[in-house]
C-alpha positions in Angstrom: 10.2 -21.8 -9.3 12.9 -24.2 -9.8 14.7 -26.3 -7.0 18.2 -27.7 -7.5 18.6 -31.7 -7.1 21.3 -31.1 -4.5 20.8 -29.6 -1.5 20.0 -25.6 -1.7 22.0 -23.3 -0.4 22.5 -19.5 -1.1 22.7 -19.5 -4.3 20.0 -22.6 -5.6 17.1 -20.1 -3.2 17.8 -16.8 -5.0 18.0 -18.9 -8.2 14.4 -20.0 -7.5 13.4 -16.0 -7.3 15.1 -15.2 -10.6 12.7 -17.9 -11.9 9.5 -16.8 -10.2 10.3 -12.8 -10.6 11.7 -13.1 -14.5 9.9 -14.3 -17.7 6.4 -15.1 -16.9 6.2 -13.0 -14.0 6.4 -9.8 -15.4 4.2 -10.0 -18.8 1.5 -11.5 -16.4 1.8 -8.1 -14.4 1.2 -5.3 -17.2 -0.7 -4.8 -20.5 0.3 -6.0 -24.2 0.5 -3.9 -26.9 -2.8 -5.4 -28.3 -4.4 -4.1 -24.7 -2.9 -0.6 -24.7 -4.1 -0.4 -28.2 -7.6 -1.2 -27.0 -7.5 0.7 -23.6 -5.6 4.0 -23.8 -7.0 4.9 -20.7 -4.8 2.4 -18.3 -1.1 2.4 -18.0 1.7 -0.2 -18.9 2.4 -0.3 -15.2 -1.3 -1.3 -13.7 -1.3 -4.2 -12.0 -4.0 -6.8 -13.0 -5.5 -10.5 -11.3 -5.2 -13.3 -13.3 -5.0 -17.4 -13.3 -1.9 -18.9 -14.4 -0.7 -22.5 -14.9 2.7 -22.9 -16.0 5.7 -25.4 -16.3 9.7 -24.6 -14.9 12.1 -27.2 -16.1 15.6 -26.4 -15.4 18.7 -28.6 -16.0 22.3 -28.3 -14.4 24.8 -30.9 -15.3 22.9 -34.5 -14.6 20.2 -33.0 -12.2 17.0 -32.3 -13.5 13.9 -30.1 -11.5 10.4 -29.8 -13.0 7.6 -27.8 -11.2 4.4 -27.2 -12.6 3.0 -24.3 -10.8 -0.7 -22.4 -10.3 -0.5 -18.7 -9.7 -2.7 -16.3 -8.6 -2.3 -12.3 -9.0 -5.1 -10.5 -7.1 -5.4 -6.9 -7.8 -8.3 -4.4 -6.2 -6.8 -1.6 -7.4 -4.4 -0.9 -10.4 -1.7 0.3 -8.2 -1.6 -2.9 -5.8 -0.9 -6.3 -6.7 -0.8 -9.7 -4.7 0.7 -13.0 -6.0 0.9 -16.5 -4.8 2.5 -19.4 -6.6 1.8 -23.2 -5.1 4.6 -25.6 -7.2 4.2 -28.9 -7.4 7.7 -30.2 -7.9 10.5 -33.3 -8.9 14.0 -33.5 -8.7 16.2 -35.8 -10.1 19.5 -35.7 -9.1 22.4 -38.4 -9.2 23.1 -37.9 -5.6 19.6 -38.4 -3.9 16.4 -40.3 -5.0 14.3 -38.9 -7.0 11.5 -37.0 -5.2 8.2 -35.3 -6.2 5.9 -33.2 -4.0 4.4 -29.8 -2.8 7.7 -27.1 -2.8 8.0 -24.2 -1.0 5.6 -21.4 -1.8 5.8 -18.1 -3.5 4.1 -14.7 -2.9 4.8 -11.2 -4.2 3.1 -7.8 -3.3 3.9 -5.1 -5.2 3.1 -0.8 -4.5 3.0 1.6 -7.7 4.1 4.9 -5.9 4.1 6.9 -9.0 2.9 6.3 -12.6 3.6 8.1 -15.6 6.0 8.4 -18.4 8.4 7.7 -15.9 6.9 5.5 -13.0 7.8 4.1 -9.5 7.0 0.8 -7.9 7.9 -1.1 -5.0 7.5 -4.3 -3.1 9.0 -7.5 -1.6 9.2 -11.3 -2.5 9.0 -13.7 -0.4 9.9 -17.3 -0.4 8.3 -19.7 2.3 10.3 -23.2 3.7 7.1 -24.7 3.3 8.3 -27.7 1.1 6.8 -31.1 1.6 10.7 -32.8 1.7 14.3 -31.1 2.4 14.8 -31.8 -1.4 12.3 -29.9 -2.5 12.9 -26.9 -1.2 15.7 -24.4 -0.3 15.5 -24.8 3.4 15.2 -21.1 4.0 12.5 -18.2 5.0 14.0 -15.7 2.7 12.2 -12.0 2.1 13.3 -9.8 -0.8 12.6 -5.8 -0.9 12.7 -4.5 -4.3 12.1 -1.0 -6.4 11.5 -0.9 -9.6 11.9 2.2 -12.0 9.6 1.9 -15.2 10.0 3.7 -18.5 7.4 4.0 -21.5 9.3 4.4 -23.8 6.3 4.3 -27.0 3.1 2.9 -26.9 4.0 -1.3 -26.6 7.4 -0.7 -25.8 8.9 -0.1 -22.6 12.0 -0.7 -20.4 12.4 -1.6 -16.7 15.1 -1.9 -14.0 14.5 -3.5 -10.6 17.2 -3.4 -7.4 16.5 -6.0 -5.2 18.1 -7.3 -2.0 17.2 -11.1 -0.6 18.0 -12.3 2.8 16.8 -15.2 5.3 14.9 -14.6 7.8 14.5 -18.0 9.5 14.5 -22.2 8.1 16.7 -24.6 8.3 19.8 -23.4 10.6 21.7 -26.5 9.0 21.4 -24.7 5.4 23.5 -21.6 4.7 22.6 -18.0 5.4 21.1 -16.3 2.3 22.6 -12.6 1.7 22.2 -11.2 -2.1 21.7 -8.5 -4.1 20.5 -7.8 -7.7 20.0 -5.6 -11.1 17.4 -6.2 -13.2 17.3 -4.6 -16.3 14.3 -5.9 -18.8 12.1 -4.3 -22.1 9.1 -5.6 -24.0 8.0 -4.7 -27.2 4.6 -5.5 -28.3 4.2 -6.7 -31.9 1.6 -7.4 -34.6 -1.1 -9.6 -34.4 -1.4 -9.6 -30.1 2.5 -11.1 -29.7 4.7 -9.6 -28.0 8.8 -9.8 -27.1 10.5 -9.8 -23.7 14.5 -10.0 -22.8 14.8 -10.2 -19.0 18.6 -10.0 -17.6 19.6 -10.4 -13.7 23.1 -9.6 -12.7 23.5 -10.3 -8.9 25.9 -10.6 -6.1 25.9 -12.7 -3.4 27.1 -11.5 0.0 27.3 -14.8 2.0 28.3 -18.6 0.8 30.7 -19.9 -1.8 29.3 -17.8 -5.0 30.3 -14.9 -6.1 28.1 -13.5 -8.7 25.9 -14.4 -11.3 24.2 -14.0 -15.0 20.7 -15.2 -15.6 18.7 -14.0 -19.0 15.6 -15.2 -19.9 13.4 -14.5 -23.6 10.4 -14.6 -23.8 8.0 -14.6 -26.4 4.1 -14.6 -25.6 0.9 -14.4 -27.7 -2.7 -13.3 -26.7 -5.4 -15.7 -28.0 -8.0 -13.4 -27.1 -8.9 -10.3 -24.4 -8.4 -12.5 -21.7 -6.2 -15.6 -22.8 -2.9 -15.4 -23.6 0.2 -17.8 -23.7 4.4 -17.7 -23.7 7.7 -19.6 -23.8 10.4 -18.3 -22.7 13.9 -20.1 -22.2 16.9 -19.1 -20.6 20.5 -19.5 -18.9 21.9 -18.9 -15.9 25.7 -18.5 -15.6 27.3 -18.7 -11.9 31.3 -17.8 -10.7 32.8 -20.1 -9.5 32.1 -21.9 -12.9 28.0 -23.2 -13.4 25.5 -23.3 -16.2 22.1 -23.8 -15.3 19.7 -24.4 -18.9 15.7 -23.3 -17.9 12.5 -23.1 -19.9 9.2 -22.1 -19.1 6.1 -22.8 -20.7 2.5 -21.5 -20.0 -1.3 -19.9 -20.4 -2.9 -16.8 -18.3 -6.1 -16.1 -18.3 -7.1 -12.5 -17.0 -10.1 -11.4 -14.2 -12.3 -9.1 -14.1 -10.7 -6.3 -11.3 
């Protein structure tokens, strides 16, 4: 969800999928504790449609990017889910003016194979060089294959790890290639009174540019105001080699749909 003030390259585009694919994007896709409780019949891995308005700020060294986005998960059936995220973004960055407009677009879908104690999902992101200014966006067509392997580990609780692999498949030819892979390892646990507790980690490797690997984590901690409202912070870090620190928070409300 985040751009980077300076010009995107590898690294700032895979960044912005760490921000649309962590945090918010994964409490948004599955039930609560306080849901389970009230539906034994579904499964911590159905996929659901919802309305989401959220805030990305992110800050690295002096440059600053803010995007307040509007997603959209459609899901007909519990096993298939379709997302769409339309940011509305600024950078500020000591090097460029600043700028504010439409940035590039987001959309997810996502196949459970298998669901059970031990269940199977997969999908593919993919990030559109739709952004109304160079600054704005990363520059790049880039499409990202994942799997995701999901364990319930007690009613409320589970874990999940995600492999994924992002590459560009068209943009800019002035910005650089995009080649990178990932590990995603993140749990919930549900808690009293409708909150609920998330620690998302990203470790990935980047195949093409001058980055070698990096370290994002992201907390969240969300709260259901009723069946179909619900809200979350969740802050985090992203750590890059050779030497970056990127500082990110994310702030917003769902509301659920009927299926």
């Amino acid at each position: 969800m985040m751009r980077c003030a300076n010009p995107p390259g590898n690294r700032d585009l895979v960044f912005s999928l760490v921000r649309r694919c962590g945090g918010a994007a994964i409490a948004s896709t599955v039930l609560s504790s306080a849901a389970l409780a009230e539906e034994q019949t579904k499964h911590s891995t159905d996929l659901s449609s919802s309305i989401d308005l959220h805030d990305d700020y992110s800050k690295s060294g002096t440059s600053i990017t803010n995007s307040l986005v509007l997603r959209g998960d459609y899901s007909p059936e519990p096993w298939l889910g379709l997302r769409l995220d339309l940011p509305l973004t600024y950078v500020d960055s000591p090097k460029a003016r600043p700028a504010m407009g439409f940035g590039d677009v987001y959309g997810r879908a996502t196949v459970r194979i298998a669901a059970s104690e031990l269940s199977l999902l997969a999908g593919a992101d993919l990030l559109l060089d739709s952004a109304a200014s160079p600054t704005l966006g990363g520059g790049k067509n880039v499409l990202g294959p994942f799997v995701t392997l999901a364990w319930d580990i007690g009613p409320g609780v589970w874990l999940r790890t995600q492999v994924q692999h992002n590459a560009s498949i068209g943009g800019d030819p002035k910005r650089p290639t995009v080649r990178a892979s990932s590990v995603r390892p993140y749990a919930l646990v549900g808690l009293p009174e409708g909150y609920w507790f998330l620690l998302d980690q990203k470790l990935q490797v980047y195949h093409a540019g001058a980055r070698n690997l990096s370290y994002a984590a992201v907390v969240e901690v969300g709260k259901e105001l009723s069946k179909d409202v619900s809200v979350y912070v969740d802050p985090g870090v992203q750590l890059d080699s050779p030497w970056a620190l990127t500082w990110m928070v994310t702030g917003g409300v769902r509301w659920g749909l009927p299926r």
